[in-house]
C-alpha positions in Angstrom: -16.9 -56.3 -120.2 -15.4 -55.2 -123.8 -15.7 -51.4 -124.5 -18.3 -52.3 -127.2 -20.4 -53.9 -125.1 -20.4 -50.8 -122.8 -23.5 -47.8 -122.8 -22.4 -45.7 -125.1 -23.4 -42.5 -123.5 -21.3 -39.3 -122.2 -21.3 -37.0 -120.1 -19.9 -33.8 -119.2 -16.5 -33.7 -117.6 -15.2 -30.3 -118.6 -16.5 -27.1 -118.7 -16.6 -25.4 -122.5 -13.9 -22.2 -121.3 -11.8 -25.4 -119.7 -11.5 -26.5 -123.7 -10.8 -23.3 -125.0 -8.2 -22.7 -122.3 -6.3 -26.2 -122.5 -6.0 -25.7 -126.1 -4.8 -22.3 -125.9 -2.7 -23.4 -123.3 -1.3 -26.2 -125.6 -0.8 -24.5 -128.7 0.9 -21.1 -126.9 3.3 -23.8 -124.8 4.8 -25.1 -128.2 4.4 -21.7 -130.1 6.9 -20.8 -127.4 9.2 -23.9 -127.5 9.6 -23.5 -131.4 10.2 -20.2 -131.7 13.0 -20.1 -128.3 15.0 -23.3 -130.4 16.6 -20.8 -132.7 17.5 -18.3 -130.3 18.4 -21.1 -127.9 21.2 -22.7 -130.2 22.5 -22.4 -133.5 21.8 -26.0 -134.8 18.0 -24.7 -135.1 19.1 -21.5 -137.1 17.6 -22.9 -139.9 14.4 -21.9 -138.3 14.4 -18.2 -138.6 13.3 -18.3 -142.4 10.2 -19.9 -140.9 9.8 -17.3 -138.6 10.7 -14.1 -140.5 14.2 -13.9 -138.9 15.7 -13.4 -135.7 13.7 -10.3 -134.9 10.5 -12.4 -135.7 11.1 -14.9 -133.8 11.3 -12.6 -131.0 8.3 -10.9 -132.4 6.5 -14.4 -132.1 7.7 -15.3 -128.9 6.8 -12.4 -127.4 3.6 -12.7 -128.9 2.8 -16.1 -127.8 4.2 -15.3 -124.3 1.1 -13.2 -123.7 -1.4 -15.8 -124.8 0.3 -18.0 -122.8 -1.1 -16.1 -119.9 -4.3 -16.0 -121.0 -5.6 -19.4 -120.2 -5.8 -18.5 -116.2 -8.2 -15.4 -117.2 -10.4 -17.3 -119.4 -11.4 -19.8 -117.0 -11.3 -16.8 -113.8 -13.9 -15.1 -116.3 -15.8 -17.6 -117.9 -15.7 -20.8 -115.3 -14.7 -19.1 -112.0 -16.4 -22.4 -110.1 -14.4 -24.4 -111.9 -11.1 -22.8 -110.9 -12.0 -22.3 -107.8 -12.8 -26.4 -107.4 -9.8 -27.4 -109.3 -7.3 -25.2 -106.8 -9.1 -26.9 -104.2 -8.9 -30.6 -105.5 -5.0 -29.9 -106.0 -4.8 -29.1 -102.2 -7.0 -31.6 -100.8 -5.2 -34.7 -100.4 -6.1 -37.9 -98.4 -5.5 -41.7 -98.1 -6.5 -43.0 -101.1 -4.6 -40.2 -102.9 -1.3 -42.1 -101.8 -3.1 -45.4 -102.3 -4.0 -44.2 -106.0 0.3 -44.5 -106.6 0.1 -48.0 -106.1 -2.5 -49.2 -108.7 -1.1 -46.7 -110.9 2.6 -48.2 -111.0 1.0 -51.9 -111.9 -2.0 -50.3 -114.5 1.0 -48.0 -116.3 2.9 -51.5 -116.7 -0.1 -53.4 -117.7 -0.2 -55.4 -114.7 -3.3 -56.5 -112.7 -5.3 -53.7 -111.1 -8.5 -51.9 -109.4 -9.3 -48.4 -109.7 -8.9 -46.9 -105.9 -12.1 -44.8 -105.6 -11.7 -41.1 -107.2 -13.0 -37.4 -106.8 -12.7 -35.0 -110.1 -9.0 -35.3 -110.5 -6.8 -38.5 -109.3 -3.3 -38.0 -107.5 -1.8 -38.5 -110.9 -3.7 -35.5 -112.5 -3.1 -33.0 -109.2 0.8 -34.0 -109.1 0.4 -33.0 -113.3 -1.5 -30.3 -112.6 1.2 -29.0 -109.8 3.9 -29.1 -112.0 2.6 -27.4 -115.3 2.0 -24.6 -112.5 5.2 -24.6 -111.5 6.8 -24.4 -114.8 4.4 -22.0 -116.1 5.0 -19.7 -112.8 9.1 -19.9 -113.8 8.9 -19.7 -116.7 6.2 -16.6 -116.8 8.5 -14.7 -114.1 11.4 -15.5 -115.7 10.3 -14.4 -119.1 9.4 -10.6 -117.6 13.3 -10.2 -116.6 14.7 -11.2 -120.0 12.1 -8.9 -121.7 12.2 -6.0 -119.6 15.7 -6.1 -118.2 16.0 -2.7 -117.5 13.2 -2.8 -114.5 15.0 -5.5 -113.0 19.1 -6.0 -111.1 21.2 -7.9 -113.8 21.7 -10.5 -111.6 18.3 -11.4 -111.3 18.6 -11.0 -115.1 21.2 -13.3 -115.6 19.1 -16.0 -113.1 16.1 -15.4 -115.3 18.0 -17.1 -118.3 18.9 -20.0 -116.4 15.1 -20.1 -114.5 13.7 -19.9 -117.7 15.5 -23.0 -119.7 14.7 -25.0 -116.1 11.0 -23.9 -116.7 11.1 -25.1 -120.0 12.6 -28.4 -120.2 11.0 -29.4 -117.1 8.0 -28.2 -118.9 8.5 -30.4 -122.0 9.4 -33.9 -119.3 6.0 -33.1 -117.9 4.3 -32.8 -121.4 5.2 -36.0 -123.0 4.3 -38.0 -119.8 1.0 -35.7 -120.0 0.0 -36.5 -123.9 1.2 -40.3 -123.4 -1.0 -40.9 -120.9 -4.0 -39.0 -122.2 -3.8 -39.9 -125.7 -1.4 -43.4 -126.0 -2.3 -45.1 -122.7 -5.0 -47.7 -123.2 -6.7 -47.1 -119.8 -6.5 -43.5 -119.8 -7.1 -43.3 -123.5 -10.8 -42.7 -123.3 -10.9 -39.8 -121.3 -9.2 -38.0 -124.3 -12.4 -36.5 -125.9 -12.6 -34.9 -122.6 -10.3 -32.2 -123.2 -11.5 -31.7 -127.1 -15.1 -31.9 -126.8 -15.9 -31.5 -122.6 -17.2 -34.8 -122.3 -16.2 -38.8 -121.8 -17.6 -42.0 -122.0 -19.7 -42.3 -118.5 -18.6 -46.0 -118.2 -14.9 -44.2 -118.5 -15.6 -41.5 -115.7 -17.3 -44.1 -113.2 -14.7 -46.6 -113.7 -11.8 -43.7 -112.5 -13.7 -41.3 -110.8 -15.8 -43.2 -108.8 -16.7 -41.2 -106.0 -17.4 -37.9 -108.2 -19.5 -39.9 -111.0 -21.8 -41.4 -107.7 -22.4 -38.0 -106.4 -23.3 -36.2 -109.7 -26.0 -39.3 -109.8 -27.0 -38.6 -106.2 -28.0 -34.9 -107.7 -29.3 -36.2 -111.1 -26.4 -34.8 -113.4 -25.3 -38.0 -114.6 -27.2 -41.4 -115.3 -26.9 -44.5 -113.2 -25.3 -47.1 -115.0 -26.3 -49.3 -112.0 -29.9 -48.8 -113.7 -31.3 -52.2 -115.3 -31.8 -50.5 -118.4 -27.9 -50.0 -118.8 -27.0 -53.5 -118.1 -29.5 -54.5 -120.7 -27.8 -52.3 -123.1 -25.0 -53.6 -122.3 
């Protein structure tokens, strides 16, 4: 069945401080990136004009280094359910987690697939999730050493510098694999408007998260695209 010839209804997939959040999250990650380049190596001093110097790039990166935090407290305060079933999503792992790998190998290659039955996040999206914690945790604990040096031994100082590019450029890898499949995949494409707006094509969700999308029906959250009426419309 073509996409146009799909219900066009949506549902809600993210929560509204899960929006806010991500985009913080976004913007402060590459706030940060731009602003280190300069400071990082001299082929980017051409940057500091843009920035008002070296001392505000600093300024800026310091700046954007506590917003950075931020997107952990917004979703504690304002969707505290939501955090709490994410953590546990990310630590729940079963047989069709590993089974997911498989399909995902032949869909990422456009070969032949089926969707291995899903709960809110796939084991593509929990390894993701893992490791922008991990890089935000280095870099974060890092980042306190090289701005307050004088709390902390110099050689843990010195580590902090090298912890800190690790975070980073690990940070960027997972990024671009990140945007390319949420924005440039063709199969993964539509769940894009979930991050922007907090809600996705329900044909989208059922067809990737099939074992969520069945039990928000079972509670009457979400339509039944099953339903006659949607096959019509169809």
């Amino acid at each position: 069945m073509s996409n146009q010839n799909k219900p066009d209804v949506k549902i809600r997939r993210f929560p509204k401080a899960f929006v806010w959040a991500h985009a913080i999250n976004g913007i402060a990650f590459f706030a940060l990136y731009f602003t280190a380049l300069p400071m990082y190596t001299e082929f980017f001093d051409w940057l500091y004009p843009v920035f008002g110097g070296p001392e505000g790039a600093r300024l800026l990166h310091r700046i954007f280094a506590v917003i950075f935090i931020t997107p952990t407290l917004i979703l504690a305060i304002f969707s505290p359910k939501f955090l709490v079933m994410w953590i546990k999503e990310l630590i729940t792992w079963k047989k069709r987690d590993i089974a997911f790998f498989g399909n995902f190998v032949k869909e990422l290659f456009g070969f032949k697939f089926c969707h291995v039955k899903q709960t809110f996040f796939n084991a593509g999206e929990k390894i993701n999730s893992i490791l922008q914690m991990f890089c935000a945790i280095l870099v974060i604990a890092s980042g306190f050493t090289m701005w307050l040096p004088q709390f902390f031994p110099r050689a843990l100082v010195q580590w902090g510098y090298v912890l800190h590019n690790i975070g980073f450029g690990l940070g960027i890898a997972v990024i671009v694999g990140h945007v390319y499949l949420s924005v440039i995949h063709k199969h993964s494409r539509p769940g894009w408007s979930g991050v922007v707006t907090g809600k996705v094509p329900a044909w989208w969700a059922k067809g990737h998260y099939a074992d969520w999308y069945d039990e928000e029906v079972k509670q009457g959250n979400f339509p039944d695209l099953d339903d006659p009426k949607f096959k019509k419309e169809a």
